[in-house]
C-alpha positions as CSV (number, residue, x, y, z in Angstrom):
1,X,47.1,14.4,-12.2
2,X,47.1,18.1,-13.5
3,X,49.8,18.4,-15.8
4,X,49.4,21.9,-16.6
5,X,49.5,22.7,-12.6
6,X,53.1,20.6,-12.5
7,X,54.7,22.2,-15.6
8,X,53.7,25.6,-14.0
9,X,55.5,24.5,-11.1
10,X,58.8,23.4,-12.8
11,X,58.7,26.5,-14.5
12,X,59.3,28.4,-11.3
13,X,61.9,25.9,-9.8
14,X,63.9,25.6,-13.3
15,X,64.0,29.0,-12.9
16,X,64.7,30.3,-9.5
17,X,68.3,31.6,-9.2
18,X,70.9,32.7,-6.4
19,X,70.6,36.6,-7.0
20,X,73.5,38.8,-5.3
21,X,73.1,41.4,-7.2
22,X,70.0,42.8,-6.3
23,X,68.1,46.3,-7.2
24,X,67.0,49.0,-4.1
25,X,63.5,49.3,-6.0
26,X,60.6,48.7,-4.0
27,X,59.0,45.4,-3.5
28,X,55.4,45.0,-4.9
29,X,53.0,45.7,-1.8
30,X,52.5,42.5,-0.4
31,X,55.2,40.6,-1.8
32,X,56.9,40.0,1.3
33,X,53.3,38.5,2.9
34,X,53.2,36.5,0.4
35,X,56.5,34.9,0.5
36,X,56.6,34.5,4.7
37,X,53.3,33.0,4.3
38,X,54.4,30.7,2.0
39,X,57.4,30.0,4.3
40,X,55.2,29.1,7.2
41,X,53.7,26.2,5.0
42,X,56.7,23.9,5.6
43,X,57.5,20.6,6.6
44,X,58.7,20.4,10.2
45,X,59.0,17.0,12.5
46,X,55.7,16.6,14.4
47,X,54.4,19.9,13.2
48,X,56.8,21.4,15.3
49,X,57.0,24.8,12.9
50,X,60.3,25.7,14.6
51,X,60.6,29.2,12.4
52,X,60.3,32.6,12.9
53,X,61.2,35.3,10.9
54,X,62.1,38.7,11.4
55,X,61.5,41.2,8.5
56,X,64.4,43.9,7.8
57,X,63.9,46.7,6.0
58,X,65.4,50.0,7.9
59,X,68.8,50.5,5.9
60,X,70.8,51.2,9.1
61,X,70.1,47.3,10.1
62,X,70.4,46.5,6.3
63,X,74.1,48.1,6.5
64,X,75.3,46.2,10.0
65,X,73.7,43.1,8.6
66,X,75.9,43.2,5.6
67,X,78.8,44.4,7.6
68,X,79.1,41.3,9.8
69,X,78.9,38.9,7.0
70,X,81.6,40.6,5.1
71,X,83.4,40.5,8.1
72,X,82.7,36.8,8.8
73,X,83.7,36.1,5.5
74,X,86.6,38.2,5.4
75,X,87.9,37.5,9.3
76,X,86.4,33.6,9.4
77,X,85.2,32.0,6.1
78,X,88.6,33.4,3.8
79,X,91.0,31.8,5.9
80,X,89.6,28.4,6.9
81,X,89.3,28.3,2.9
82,X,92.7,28.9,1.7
83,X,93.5,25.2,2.9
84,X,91.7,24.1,-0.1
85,X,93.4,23.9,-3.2
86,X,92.2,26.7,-5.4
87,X,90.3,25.1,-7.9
88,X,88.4,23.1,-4.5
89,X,87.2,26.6,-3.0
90,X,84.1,27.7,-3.3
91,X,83.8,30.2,-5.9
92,X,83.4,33.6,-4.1
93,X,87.4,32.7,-2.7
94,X,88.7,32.1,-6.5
95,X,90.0,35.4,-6.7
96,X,93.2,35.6,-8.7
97,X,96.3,37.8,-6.6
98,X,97.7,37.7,-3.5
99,X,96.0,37.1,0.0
100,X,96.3,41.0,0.4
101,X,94.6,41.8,-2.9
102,X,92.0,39.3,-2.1
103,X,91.2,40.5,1.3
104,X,91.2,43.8,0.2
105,X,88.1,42.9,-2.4
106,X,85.7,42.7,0.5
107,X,85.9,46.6,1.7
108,X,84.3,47.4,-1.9
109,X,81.8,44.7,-2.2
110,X,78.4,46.1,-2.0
111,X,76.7,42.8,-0.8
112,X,72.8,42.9,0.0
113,X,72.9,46.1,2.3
114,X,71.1,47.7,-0.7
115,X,68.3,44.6,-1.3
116,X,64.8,46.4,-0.6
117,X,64.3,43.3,2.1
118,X,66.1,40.8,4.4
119,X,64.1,37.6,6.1
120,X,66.3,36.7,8.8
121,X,65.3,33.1,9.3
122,X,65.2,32.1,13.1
123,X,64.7,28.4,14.6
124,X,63.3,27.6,17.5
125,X,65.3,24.0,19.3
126,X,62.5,23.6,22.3
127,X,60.2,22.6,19.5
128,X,62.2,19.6,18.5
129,X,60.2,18.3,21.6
130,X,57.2,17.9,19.2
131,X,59.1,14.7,17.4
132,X,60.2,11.6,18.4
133,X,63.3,10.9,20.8
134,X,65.0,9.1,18.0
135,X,65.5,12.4,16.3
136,X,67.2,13.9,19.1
137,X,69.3,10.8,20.6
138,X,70.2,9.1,16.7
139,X,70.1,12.4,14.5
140,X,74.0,12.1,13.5
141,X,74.3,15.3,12.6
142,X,71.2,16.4,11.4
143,X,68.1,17.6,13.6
144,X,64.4,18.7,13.0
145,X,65.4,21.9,13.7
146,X,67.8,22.4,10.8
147,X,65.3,20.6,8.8
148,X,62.3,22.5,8.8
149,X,64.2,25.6,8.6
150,X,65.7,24.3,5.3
151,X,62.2,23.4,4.0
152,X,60.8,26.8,5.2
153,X,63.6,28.7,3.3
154,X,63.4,26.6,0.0
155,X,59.3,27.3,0.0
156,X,60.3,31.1,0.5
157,X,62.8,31.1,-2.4
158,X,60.7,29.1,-4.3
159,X,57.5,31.8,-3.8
160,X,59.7,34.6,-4.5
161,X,61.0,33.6,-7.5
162,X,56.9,33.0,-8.3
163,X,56.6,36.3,-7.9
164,X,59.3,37.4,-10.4
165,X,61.8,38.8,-7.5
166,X,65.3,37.0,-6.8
167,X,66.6,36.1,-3.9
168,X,70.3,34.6,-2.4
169,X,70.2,32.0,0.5
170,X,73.1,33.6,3.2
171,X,74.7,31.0,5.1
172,X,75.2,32.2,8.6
173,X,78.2,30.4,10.3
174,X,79.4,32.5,12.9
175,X,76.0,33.7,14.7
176,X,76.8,36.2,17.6
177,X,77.1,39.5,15.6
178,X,74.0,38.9,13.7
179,X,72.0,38.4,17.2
180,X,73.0,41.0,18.5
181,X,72.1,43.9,15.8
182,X,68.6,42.0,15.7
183,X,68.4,41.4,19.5
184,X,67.6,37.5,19.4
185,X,67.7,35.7,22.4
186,X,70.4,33.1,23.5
187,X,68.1,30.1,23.4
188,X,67.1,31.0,19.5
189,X,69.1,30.1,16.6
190,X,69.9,32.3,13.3
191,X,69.8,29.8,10.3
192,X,69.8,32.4,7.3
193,X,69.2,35.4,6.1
194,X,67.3,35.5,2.7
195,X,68.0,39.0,1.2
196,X,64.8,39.7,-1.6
197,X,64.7,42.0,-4.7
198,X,64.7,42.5,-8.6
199,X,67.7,40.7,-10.1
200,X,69.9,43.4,-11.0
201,X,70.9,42.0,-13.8
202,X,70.1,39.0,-16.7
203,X,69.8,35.6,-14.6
204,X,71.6,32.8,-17.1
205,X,69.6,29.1,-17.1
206,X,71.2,26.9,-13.9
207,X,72.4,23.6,-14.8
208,X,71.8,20.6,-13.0
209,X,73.6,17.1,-13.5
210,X,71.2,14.6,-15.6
211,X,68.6,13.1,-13.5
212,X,69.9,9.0,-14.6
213,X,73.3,9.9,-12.7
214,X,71.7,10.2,-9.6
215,X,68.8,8.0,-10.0
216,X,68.9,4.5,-8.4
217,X,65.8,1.7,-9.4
218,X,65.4,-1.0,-6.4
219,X,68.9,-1.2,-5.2
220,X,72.3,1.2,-5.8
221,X,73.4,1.1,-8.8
222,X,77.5,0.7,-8.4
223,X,77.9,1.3,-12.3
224,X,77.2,5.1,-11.0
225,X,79.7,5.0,-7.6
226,X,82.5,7.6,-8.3
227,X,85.7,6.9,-6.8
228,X,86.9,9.5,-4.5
229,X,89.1,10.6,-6.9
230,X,86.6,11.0,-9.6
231,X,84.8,12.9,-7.0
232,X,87.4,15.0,-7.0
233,X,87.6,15.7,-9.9
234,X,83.8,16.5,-10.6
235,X,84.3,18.4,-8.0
236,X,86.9,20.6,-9.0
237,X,85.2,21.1,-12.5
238,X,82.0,22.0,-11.3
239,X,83.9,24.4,-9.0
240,X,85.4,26.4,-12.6
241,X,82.2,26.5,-13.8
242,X,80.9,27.8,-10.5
243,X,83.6,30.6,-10.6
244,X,82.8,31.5,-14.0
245,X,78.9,32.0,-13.2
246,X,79.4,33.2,-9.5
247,X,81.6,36.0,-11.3
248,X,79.0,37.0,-13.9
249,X,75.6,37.3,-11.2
250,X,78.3,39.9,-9.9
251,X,78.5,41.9,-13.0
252,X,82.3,41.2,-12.3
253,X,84.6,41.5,-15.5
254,X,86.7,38.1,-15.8
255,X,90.3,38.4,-14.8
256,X,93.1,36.3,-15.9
């Protein structure tokens, strides 16, 4: 076992960060190799390597990229939200005011137009076919297409934060718009979009729950079982403490 090799390694996952405030500097030449080949490195059912990734740099593509996930969020994401009780959103919809003054905060939001580079992470479902039937027919929910693309995008964060560059995993929900600026074909999904730069500003240390809540030995351990109401209420406290951090990787002054 080479310890010095795993606390090198924990280093970079302790501290890789959700950047979204990103600098229009340059990236180091070959930084972007670096991280796609990385990415390619992945887990995938079978050896499938569903992924493909498309590299954006031109700032006209940068620009509509950004515009249809404002929009998305704005027209899609905002409203299915607002039937959550407040303190249950997800941070970026925690704004104080009313609906109009909220809705009116995404025509000034910069976003990652201005990030140097965008990996727009593409999936491949025809090569599920590498893995077993069982995944396809018993899945519930989850596929080996979803999962490799996951593992591909944590290696790429992971390398790029190596490299001393942040990064922000973009959740794409609503795909057509997105396909359409970067021309992908029907049959091809669009998992994410990994926009990749210099952190813009200081990144705080994450915190993670303490590793003997969520460890089990042999069998469950129901001593640990939350209730769905103390779920709840986890939940809603880690959502004020999301707020408050989602606000300052912004730069955003606090408002009461």
């Amino acid at each position: 076992m080479d310890n010095q090799v795993f606390e090198h390694f924990m280093q970079v996952v302790a501290s890789r960060r959700s950047c979204r405030n990103l600098k229009p500097d340059p990236l180091p030449e070959g930084a972007l190799e670096k991280i796609l080949a990385a990415g390619r490195w992945a887990m995938s059912g079978a050896n499938g390597q569903p992924w493909e990734f498309i590299v954006v740099t031109k700032p006209e593509l940068k620009k509509r990229l950004w515009e249809a996930y404002r929009d998305m969020n704005r027209d899609f994401i905002f409203w299915t939200e607002q039937m959550r009780a407040r303190e249950f959103r997800h941070p970026a919809f925690q704004r104080p005011g009313t609906i109009e003054e909220q809705l009116a905060y995404y025509d000034d939001m910069k976003g990652f137009a201005h990030a140097p580079a965008l990996i727009a992470v593409l999936g491949d479902g025809r090569k599920q076919w590498a893995t077993v039937m069982g995944a396809h027919a018993f899945g519930r929910g989850s596929t080996h297409l979803t999962d490799g693309l996951a593992c591909a995008c944590q290696i790429m964060h992971l390398a790029a934060a190596a490299l001393g560059l942040g990064t922000q995993w973009v959740t794409v929900h609503v795909e057509e718009e997105f396909k359409r600026i970067l021309g992908i074909p029907d049959l091809v999904k669009l998992y994410s979009i990994i926009p990749v730069g210099y952190p813009a500003a200081e990144q705080k240390g994450g915190v993670r729950r303490p590793l003997d809540e969520m460890v089990h030995y042999e069998t469950y351990d129901l001593d640990k079982y939350r209730s769905t109401r103390q779920t709840m209420e986890d939940l809603a406290k880690l959502r004020g403490e999301a707020a408050e951090s989602y606000r300052r990787s912004l730069q955003e002054p606090k408002r009461d």
